[in-house]
N, C-alpha and C positions, 0 to 999 in steps of 0.2 A: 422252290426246291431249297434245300438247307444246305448246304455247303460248310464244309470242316476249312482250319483256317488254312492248312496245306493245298485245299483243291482251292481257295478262294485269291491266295498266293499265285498261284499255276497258272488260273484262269486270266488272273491281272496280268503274267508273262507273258501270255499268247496274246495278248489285245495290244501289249507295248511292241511286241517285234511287230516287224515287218512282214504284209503277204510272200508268199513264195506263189512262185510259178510252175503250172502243172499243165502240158500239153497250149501254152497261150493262155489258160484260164488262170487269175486270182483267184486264188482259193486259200483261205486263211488255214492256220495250220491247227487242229482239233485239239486238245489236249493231250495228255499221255495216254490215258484211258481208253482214248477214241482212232482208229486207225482206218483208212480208205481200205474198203473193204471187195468194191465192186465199182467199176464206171463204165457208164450204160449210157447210149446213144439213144433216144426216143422218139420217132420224127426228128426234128432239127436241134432237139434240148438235147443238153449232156447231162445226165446224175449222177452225183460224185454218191455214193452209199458208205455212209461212218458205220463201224461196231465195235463191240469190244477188242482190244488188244487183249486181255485176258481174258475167255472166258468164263463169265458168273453162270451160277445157277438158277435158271429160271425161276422165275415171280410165278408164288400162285395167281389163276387166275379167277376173276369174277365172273358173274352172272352180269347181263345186260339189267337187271335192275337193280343191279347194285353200283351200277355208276351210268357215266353217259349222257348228260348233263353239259359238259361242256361251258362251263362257269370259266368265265375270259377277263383276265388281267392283263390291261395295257400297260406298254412298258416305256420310255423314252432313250432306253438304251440298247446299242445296238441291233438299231432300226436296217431294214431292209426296204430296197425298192418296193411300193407294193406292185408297179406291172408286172416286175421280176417273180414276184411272190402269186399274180396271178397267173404268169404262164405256168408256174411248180405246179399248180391246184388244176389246172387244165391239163396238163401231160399226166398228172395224178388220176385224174378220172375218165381221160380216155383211154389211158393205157389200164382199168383197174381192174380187168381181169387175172391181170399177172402178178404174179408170188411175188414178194420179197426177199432180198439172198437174203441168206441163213443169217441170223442174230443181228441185226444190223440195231443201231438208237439213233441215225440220222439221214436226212436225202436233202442235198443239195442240188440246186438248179444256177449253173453260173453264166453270165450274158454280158458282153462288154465289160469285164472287169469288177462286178456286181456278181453277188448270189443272194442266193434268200436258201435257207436251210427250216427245215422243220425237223425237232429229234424229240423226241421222248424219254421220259426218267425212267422207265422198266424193261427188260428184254421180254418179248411174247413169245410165249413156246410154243403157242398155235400156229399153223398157217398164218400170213399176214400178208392182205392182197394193196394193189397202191390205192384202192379205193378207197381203204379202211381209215387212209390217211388224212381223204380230202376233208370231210366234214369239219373237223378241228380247226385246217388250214381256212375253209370259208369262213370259220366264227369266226376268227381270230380277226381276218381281213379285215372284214366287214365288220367289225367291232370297233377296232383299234383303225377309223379310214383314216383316211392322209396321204398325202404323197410319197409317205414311209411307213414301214410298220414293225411292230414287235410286240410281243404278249405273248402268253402263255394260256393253255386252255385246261383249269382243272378236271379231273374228275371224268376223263375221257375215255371212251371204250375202244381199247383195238384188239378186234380178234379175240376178246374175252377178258382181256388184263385191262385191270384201273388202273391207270397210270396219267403223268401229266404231260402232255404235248407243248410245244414251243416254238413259236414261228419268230426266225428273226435272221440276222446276216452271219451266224457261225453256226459251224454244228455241233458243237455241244451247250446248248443252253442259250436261253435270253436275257439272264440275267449273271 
């Protein structure tokens, strides 16, 4: 993702403070862009749900062959647990019937003061179910293995929009 030197200013702000605390859980604070939007109880996991603070105007979307590929850049910065990041991908896909609240670009899963967050660069105006999510989050894992992980997955299909997915410990972005 490209970042302007104001959002890359912002982002280096929210990595210097300090986590804040939300119900017991660390949960690092998202940028300005990014507001909790929904928190959902799933089986035993909590999802914190980022979206816009402003909303944008949806992104046209694609055809599934026009992306979907799933091309995985590993990252060494702000890494996430990967157990953390496998239970996200397991509540992902057993719960992947269900919708995702309206406009969201992130879902975090937080566990003993740990999260792993997966967000995406483009708001989908389709439908968008939690299963749409996992695929990306499996690349990613299992790409980028380790006792930690972060990467990014280009060229991803959710619900019909190209866009880039991102697994790593905040939610707005892995890099």
């Amino acid at each position: 993702m490209l970042f302007t030197n104001i959002t890359t200013l912002a982002i280096m702000a929210i990595i210097i403070r300090a986590p804040w605390c939300h119900a017991g859980l660390i949960i690092p604070k998202a940028s300005e862009a990014l507001a909790v939007i929904n928190v959902e109880t799933v089986g035993d996991q909590t999802l914190h749900w980022y979206g816009l603070a402003n909303e944008a105007p949806p992104s046209p979307f694609l055809t599934k062959k026009a992306c979907g590929d799933n091309k995985v850049d590993c990252d060494s910065r702000h890494q996430a647990s990967t157990r953390i990041c496998g239970l996200l991908w397991r509540t992902l896909v057993s719960s992947g019937g269900r919708a995702v609240p309206r406009s969201p670009r992130a879902v975090c899963l937080s566990q003993r003061g740990e999260q792993c967050c997966t967000s995406w660069a483009r708001e989908v105006p389709r439908p968008l179910f939690y299963r749409d999510l996992a695929p990306a989050v499996q690349k990613i894992s299992t790409s980028c293995a380790g006792n930690r992980v972060s990467g990014l997955s280009r060229d991803t299909n959710l619900a019909g929009t190209c866009t880039t997915q991102c697994l790593s410990n905040r939610a707005d972005g892995c890099r």
